[in-house]
N, C-alpha and C positions, 0 to 999 in steps of 0.2 A: 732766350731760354726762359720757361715760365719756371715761378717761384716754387719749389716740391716741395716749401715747407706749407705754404698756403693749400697744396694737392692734397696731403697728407691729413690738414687740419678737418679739410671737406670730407673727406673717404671717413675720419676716424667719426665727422660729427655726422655725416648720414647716417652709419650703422646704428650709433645712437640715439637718431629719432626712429630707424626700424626696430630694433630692438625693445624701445621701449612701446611703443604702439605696439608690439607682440605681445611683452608682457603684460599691458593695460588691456588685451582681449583676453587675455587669458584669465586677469583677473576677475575681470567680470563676465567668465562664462560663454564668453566668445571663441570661435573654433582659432587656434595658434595658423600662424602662416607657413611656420618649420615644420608642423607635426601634424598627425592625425585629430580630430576633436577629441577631446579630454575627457578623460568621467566627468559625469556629471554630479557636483557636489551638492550631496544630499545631508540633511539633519542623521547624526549618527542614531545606531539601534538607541532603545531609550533602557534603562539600569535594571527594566523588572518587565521583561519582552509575557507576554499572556500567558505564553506556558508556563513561564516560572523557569523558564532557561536561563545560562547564560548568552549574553549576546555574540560571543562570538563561539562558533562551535563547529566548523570546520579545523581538523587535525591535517598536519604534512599527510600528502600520499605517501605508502609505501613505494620503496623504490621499485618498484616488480609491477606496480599498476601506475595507470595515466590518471592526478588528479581528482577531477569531482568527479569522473565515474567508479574509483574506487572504493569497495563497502568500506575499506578505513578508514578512509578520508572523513567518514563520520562517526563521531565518539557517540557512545549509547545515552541516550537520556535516564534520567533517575527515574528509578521504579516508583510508579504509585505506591504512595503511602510510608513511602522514605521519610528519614529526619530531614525537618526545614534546616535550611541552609542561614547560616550566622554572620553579621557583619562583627570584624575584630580590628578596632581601634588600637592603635600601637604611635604614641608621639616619643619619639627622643629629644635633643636639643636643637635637628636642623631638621627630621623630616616628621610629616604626620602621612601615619600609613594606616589604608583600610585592606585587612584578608579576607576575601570571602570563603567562608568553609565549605563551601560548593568547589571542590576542586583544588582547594585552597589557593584560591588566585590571588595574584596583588591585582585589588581591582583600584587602588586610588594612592597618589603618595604627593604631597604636596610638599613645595619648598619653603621649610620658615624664614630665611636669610635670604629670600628672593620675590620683592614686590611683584606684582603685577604692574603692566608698564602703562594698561589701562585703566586702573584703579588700584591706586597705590595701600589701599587698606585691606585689599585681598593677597593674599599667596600665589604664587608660578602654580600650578595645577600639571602635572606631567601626568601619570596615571590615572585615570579614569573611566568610569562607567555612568552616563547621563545622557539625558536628551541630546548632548549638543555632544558629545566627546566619546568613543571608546578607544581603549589604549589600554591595553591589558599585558600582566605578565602570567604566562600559564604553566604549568608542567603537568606530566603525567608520564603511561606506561601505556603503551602498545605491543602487541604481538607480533613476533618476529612474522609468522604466520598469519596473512591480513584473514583468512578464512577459519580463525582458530576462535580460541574462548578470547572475550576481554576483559580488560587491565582496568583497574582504578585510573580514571585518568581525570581533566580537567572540571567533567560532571559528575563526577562521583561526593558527594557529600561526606565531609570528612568531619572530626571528632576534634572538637583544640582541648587539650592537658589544662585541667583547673588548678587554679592558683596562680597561674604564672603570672608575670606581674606585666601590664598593658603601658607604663608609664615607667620615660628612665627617669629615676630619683638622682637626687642631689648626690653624687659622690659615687654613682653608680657609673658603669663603664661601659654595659653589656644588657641585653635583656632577651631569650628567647622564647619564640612562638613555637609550641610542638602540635603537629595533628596526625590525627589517625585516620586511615581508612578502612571502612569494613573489607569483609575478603573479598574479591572480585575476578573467578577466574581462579582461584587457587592463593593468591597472592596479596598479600598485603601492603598497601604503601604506606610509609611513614615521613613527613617531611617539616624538615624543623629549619624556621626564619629564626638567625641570629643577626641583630640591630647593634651597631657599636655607636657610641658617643664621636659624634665630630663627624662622620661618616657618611658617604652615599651610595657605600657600599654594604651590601646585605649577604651576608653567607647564608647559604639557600642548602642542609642537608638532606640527600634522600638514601632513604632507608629499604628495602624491597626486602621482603619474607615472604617466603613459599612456603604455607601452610600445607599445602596437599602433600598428597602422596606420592607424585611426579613428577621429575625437574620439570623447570618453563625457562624460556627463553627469551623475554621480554626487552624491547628496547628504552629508553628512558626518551621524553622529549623535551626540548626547553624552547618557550617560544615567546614572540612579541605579535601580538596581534593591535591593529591601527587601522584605526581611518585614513580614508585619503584627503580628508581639508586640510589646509595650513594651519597654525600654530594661531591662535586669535589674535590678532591687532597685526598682523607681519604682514607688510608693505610689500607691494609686488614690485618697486624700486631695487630692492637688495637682493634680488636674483638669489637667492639661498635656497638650498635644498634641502626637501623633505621627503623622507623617505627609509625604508632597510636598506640595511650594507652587513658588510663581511669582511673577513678578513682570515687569509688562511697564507701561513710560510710561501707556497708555491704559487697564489692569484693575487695576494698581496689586498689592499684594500680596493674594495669594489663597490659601489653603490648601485641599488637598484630601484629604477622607477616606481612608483606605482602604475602607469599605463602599462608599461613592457609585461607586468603581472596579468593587469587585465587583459593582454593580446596569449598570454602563453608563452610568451618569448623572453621572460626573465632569465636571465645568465646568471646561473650560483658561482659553484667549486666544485670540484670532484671531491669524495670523501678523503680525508685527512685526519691525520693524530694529532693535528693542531688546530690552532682556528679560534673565532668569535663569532658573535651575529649582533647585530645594532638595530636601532630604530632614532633616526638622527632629526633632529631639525635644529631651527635657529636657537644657539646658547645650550642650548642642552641635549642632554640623549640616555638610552637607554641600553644594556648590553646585558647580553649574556655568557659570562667567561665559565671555562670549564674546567679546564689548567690549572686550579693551585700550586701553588711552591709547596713539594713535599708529597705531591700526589702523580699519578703513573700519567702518561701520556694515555689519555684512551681515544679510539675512533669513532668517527661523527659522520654522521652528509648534514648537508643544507639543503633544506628545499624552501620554498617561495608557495601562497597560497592566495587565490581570490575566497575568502572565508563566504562575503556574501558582497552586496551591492555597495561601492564604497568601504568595504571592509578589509585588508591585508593580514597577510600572516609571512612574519620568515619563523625559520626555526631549524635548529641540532635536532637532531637524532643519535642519539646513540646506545650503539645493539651492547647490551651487556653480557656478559659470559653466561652458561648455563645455572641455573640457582636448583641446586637440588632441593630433596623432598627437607623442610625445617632447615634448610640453611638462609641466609640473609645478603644481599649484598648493599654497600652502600658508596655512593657517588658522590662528594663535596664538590660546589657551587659555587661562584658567587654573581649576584643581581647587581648589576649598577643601574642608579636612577637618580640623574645629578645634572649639575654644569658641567661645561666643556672646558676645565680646570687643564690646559695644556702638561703641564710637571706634571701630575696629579696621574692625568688619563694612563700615562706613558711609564708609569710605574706598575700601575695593575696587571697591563699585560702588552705583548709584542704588538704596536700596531696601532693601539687602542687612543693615539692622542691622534690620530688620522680623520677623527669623526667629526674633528675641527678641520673643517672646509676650507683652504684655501684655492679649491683647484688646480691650474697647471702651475701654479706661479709658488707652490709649497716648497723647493727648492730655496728661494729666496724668500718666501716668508715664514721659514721659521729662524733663520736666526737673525729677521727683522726683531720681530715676537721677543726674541732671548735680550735684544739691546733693550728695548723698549721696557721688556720686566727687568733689566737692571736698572736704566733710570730710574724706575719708578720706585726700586730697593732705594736712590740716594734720594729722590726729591718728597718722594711721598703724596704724590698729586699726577693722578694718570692724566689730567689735561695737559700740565705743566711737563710731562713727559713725554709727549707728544712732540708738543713745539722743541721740546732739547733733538729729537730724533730728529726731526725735519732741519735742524738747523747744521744736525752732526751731515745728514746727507748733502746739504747743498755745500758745507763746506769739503766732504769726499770727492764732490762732481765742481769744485769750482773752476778748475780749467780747462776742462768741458765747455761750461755753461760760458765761463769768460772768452772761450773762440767762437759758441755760435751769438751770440752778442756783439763779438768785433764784429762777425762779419754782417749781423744785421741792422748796427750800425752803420757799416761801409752801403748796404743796399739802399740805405734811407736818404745817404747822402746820394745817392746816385739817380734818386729816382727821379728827379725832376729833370734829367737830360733821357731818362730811359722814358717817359712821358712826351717828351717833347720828341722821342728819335720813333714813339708808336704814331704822334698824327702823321708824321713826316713822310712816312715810310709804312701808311694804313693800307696803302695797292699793292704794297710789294713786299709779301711776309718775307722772304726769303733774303734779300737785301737787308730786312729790319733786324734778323736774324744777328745778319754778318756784322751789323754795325753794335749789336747788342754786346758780344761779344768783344769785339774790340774794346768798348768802354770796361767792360770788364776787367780784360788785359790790363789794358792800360792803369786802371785804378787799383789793381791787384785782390778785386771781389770773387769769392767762390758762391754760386746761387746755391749748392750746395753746404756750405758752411754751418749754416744754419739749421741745418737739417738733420745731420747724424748726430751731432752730440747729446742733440734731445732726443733722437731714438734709442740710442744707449742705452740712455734713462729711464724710458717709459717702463720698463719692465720693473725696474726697483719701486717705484711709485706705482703701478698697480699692484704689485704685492705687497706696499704697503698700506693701500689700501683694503684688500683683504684683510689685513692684520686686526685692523680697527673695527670693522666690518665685522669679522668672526669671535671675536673676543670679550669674551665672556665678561669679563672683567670692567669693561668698560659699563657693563648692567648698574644702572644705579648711581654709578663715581660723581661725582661732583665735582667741576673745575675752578669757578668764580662766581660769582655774584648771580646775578639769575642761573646761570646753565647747574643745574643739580644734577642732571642726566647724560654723562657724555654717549651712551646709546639710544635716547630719544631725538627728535627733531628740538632747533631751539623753540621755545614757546612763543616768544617777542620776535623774531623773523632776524634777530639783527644780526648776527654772522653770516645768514646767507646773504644779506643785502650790502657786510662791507666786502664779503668774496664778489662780489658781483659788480661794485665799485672797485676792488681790485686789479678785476679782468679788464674792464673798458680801461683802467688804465695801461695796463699792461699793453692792448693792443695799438692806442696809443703810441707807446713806445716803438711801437714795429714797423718797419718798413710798410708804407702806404701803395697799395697794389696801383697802377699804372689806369687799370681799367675802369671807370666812377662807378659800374653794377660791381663790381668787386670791391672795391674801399667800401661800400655803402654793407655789402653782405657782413666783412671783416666787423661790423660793429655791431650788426643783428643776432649774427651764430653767438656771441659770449650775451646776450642778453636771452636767447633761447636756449642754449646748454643752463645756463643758472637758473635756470626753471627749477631743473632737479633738484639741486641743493637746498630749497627751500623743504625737499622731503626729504631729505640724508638724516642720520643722525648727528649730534652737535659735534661729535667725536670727527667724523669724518670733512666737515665742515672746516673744523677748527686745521685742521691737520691741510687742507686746498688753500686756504686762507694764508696761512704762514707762508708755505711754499710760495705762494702767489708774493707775499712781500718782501721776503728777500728774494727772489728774480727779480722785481723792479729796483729792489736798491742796486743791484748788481747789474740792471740792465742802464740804469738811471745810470749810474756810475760811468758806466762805459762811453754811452750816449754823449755825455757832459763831456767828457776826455777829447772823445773827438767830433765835440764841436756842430753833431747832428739833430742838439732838443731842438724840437717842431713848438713852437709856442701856445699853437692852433689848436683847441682840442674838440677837433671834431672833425668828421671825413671830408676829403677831399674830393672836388671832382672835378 
């Protein structure tokens, strides 16, 4: 009977040279082997496109027309000879925000309590309009009727209230931006940014007066427009997603490609009285909550948008009630533009800590995530928090890990008659079978043994690795002596070099395959799998490393017990 723990080893480390050669084509612009070719990533629009537009300027279709052939789909440009449009600087104590009064867009908001991981003297950059980056937050008013008059919406040039103060002061808690728009269509928009101390959350109010003489019946929109490149310095290693999502009571969290937008074949929500929309990547993300506590459930759709080449849009919609002749209505908001703060997300709104990616394995990683932020409440050292977790799991799984050890100890000791019973018996599989098995019997070894107790496990340990992986928190943390960074790679190579001195020993310890092209591979695969480690962040590094050393004390243990260290440290043939 061949070894299924060695089958298993091979099946799990092919996938992972396929995979990663998919993702290394993909990263550099190569057609994927799973999917169609990819946009192609292009320098985003640049912050002051010739006309004097903004750069992103495709609106949601109405629900009634198909997309980019609908006249809504595109907002009207500003009339020659309109007011220039304004940049409004706005710093509190964590973000620095740019409005532009064309629309009043968040066109830039940067994080002050969050390096750059490439240059540690600049700020995280989320929001932006430049050569290299667009990432916009937009609203406006559309007509229920795509064929009707239009609404102030993301191009319309708006007005900001004098005096207000640009800068939160010392002992200050609060600061808002008000703007006005002229009448457009009968209707006036009003929309005021309120900034709170401590916060990455933005209360976004809109204000709608109907100057004319005629109810209107405008829809309100709120939107995330995005380029399709990754996030700058993000390793095509960590497989992380970027992209819009949603999330509504009845679809639950959904993410959606950028490709699937460019094919037409994006899957939203049907309209709902609940709901969000996101704009996600690594560490951080963007959202637009509708729902306040204390305000009415009102109705949305989602839709999904190729704006332009390389450009996305998702975005709410939602149809506001009739607004008679001089009456007004108005819709409270709030913009999040932050870290992936797990507690944090999941307070704001139903749903909204989901933007932190664990994929299938979210069941079991989040109350990895919840141990792991408690150690880290008693030791105060997210690395130091790390190795307490992995030390809490190997001791949950220790008699698990201590049966498939007996019985890969029992294999080790057996191998040299299971060696000797393969020349013996190299004409006659079927014979070599019967006699394989006997030894087995006889010695009371399951080839199996070894096998399930570590499959168990692999599920907890990939979702702990997601943990590490997703969490924000690890940005920056500092664990020991060089490592400052438990989400960067280490600088000096030396965790990934003692993980990879851990693994040869590890296999070491294992049962020596029968066959010398197999003992010879068993010490190739863990010197080609640790390839990758050398690009992991030190966080993920450190947390394989541990794992890896108590299994050997634990394996070493066993081994010594009964009687099967191999002195030899090196393959067999």
């Amino acid at each position: 009977m061949t070894d299924m723990r060695r089958t298993i080893l091979w099946v799990v480390f092919s996938m992972s040279l396929i995979l990663l050669w998919d993702a290394w084509n993909k990263h550099t612009g190569r057609p994927s082997m799973f999917s169609p070719t990819p946009v192609a990533q292009q320098p985003a629009a640049s912050a002051a496109p010739a006309d004097g537009t903004a750069a992103a300027t495709t609106l949601p279709a109405p629900a009634t027309r198909a997309p980019p052939r609908s006249r809504a789909t595109q907002a009207p440009r500003p009339a020659a000879g309109s007011a220039a449009a304004q940049r409004l600087e706005i710093t509190t104590d964590v973000v620095k925000a740019v409005i532009d009064t064309q629309g009043g867009t968040l066109s830039h908001l940067e994080l002050l309590n969050y390096a750059d991981q490439e240059d540690r003297s600049r700020n995280v950059v989320l929001l932006d309009q430049s050569a290299q980056r667009v990432y916009l937050a937009q609203t406006g008013l559309i007509n229920k009727d795509d064929a009707g008059e239009r609404f102030p919406n993301h191009f319309t040039v708006m007005t900001a209230e004098e005096g207000g103060a640009r800068r939160l002061a010392d002992g200050q808690d609060r600061l808002e931006v008000k703007l006005s728009s002229p009448v457009v269509g009968g209707l006036q928009y009003i929309k005021t940014y309120t900034f709170q101390r401590g916060q990455y959350t933005i209360g976004v109010r809109h204000e709608v007066i109907n100057r004319a003489e005629a109810p209107r019946e405008p829809q309100l929109y709120l939107q995330l427009v995005r380029d399709g490149n990754p996030p700058p310095g993000e390793s095509a290693f960590y497989f992380t997603f970027t992209g819009p999502a949603l999330y509504t009571d009845q679809k639950k969290f959904h993410k959606i490609d950028f490709k699937d937008i460019e094919r037409g074949k994006a899957e939203t929500a049907a309209p709902a009285d609940n709901g969000w929309i996101a704009m996600v990547q690594h560490y951080f993300a963007s959202a637009w909550l509708l729902n306040v506590p204390g305000h009415d459930r009102l109705a949305r759709e989602f839709r999904t948008a190729k704006v332009s080449n390389n450009l996305y849009s998702i975005a709410m919609v939602v149809p506001l009630p009739p607004v008679a002749a001089g009456e007004s209505r108005t819709v409270e908001t709030t913009l999040f533009v932050g870290p992936q703060e797990e507690k944090k997300l999941a307070a704001l709104a139903p749903g909204l800590e989901l933007v932190k990616d664990y994929g299938w394995f979210t069941i079991l990683s989040k109350p990895l995530f919840w141990l792991l932020d408690k150690l880290h409440a008693l030791l105060g050292n997210w690395g130091w928090s790390i190795v307490a977790l992995v030390v809490l799991l190997k001791a949950a799984f220790y008699g698990l890990n201590a049966s498939a050890y007996r019985s890969m100890a029992k294999m080790k000791a057996v191998a040299p008659r299971i060696t000797e019973l393969r020349e013996r018996y190299k004409d006659k599989p079927q014979q070599m079978q019967q006699e394989m098995m006997r030894i087995y019997r006889e010695e009371k070894v399951n080839p199996m043994g070894g096998c399930l107790p570590i499959l168990i496990q692999i599920p907890v340990f990939i979702a702990l690795y997601w943990v590490l992986l997703s969490s924000v928190e690890m940005r920056n943390a500092p664990w020991i002596l060089w490592i400052d960074d438990l989400s960067a790679k280490d600088p000096y190579y030396i965790l990934p070099l003692l993980m990879t001195a851990s693994t040869l020993l590890q296999t070491w310890l294992n049962p020596t395959p029968p066959d010398p092209i197999q003992a010879k591979m068993m010490w190739i695969m863990p010197l080609m799998f640790s390839v990758m480690f050398f690009f992991f962040p030190a966080g993920l590094v450190l947390y394989w490393l541990t794992n890896n050393l108590l299994s050997i004390a634990q394996q070493w243990y066993i081994n010594k017990k009964l009687g099967v260290l191999d002195l030899k440290f090196s393959p067999k043939s």
